[in-house]
C-alpha positions in Angstrom: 1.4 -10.1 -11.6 4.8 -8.2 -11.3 8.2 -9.0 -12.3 8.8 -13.1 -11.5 11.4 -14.1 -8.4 14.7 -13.9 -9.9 18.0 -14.8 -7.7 21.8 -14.5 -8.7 24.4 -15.7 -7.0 26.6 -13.1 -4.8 27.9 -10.3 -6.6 30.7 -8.6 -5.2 30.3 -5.5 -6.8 26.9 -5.1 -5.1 29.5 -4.0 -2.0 30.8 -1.3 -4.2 27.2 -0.2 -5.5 26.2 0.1 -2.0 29.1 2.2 -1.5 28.5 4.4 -3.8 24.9 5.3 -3.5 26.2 5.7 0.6 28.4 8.4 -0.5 26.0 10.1 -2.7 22.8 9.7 0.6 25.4 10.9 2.7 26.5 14.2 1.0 22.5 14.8 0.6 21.7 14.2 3.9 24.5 15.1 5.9 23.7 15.1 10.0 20.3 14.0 9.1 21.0 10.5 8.5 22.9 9.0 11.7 23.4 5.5 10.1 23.3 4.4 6.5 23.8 0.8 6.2 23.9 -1.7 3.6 21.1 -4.2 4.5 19.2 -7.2 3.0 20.7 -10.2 1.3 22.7 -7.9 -1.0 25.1 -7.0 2.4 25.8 -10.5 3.0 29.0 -11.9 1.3 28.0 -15.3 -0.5 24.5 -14.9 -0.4 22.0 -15.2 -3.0 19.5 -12.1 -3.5 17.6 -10.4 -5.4 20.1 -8.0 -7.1 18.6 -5.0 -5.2 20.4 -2.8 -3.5 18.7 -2.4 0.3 20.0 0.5 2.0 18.5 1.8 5.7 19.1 5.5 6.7 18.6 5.8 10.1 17.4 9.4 11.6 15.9 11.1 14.9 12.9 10.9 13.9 10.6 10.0 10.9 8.7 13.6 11.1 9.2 16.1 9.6 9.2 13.8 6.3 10.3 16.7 4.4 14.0 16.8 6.4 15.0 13.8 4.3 12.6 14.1 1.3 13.5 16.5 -0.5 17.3 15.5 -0.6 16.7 12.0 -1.4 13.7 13.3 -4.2 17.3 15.4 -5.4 18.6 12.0 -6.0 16.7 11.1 -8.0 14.6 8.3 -5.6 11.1 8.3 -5.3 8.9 8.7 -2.2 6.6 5.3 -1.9 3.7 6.9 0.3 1.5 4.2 0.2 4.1 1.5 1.9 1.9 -0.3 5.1 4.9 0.0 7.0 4.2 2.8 9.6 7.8 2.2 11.4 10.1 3.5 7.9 8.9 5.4 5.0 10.0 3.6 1.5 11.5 5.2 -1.2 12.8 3.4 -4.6 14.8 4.2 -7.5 13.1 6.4 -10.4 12.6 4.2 -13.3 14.9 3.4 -15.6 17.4 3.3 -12.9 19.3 0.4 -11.0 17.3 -1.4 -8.6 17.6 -0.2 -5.1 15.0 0.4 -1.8 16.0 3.2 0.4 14.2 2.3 4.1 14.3 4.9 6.4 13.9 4.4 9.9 14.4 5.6 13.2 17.6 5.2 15.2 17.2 2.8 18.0 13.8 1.3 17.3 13.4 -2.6 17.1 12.9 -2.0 13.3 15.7 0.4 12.6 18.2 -2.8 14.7 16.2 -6.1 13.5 18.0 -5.8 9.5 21.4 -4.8 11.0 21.3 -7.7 13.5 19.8 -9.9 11.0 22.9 -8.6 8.8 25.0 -9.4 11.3 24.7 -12.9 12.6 24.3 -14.3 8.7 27.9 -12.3 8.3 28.9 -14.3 11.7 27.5 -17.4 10.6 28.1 -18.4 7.1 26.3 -22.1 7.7 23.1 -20.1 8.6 23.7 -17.6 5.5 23.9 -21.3 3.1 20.8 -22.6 4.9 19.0 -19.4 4.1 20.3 -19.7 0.7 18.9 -22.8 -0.2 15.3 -21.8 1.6 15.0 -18.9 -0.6 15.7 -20.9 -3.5 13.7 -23.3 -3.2 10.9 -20.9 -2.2 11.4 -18.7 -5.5 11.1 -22.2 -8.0 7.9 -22.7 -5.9 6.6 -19.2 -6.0 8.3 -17.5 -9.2 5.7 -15.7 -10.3 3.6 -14.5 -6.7 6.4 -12.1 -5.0 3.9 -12.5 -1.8 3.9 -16.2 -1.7 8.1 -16.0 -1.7 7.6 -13.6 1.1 5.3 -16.0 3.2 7.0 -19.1 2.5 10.4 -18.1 4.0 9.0 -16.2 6.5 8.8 -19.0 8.7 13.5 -19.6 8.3 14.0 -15.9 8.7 12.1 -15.6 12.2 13.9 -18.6 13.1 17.0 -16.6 12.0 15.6 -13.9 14.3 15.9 -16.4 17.3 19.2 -17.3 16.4 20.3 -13.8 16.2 18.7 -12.7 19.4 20.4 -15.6 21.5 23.8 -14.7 19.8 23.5 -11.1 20.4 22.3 -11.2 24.5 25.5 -13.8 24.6 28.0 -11.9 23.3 26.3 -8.4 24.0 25.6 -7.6 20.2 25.7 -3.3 19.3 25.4 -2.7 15.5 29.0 -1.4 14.3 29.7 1.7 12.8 27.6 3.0 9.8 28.9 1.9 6.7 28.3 5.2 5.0 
């Protein structure tokens, strides 16, 4: 059993965390990462999270590993080789330090554009964001203590999300902005 579901209420600071860490993956990466982007519940204002900090770096390609290993290992984050996810390769903070997931992914693919999209139609739509909100609370007093049964039980809101955000984004012709580091 791992740590139980624990949400806060948005943090603004969380935007200056993020902001932070961006400079510091940015200097250590340099060209190599195309996008770094604040993602995850963290990157929308007035939603609850998980106070972890959910960061995608975005780069040609997710070989050779070592191009971007070794600079973020010089940050002090930790390679997760055995994440399932064959589309990003995972790294998290070393421990002892503050909570944050580092997903990197490859520009362009549906998985490096789902989280910004998903980012940006909960910005767009602060009614969706306070639906969500109350989902994911009332899934983490159900599921406290099993991490996967939180995961599962919302799943169900965020693909509707997903719907949502794909019929905004083909109406207005959605592109993900700038990067944000």
């Amino acid at each position: 059993m791992g740590d139980p579901i624990e949400l806060v209420d948005y943090d603004p600071i969380w935007q200056l965390e993020f902001a932070a860490i961006g400079k510091a993956l940015r200097g250590a990466l340099g060209d190599g990462a195309l996008r770094v982007d604040h993602i995850g519940s963290t990157s929308v204002p007035g939603l609850v999270a998980k106070p972890t900090i959910d960061i995608q770096i975005s780069v040609r390609s997710l070989e050779p590993l070592d191009a971007y290993k070794a600079p973020l290992e010089q940050l002090d984050l930790v390679h997760r080789a055995d994440n399932p996810e064959l589309t990003k390769r995972y790294f998290r903070e070393s421990p002892g330090s503050r909570r944050t997931h580092i997903h990197v992914r490859e520009l362009g693919s549906f998985s490096q554009q789902l989280p910004l999209l998903f980012r940006d139609y909960l910005r767009a739509h602060p009614a969706t964001a306070a639906e969500f909100a109350q989902i994911k609370r009332q899934c983490a007093r159900q599921f406290r203590d099993d991490r996967q049964g939180y995961v599962s039980a919302k799943e169900p809101f965020v693909w509707d999300i997903v719907r949502r955000a794909d019929t905004w984004a083909q109406s207005l012709g959605w592109r993900s902005g700038p990067s944000d580091a």
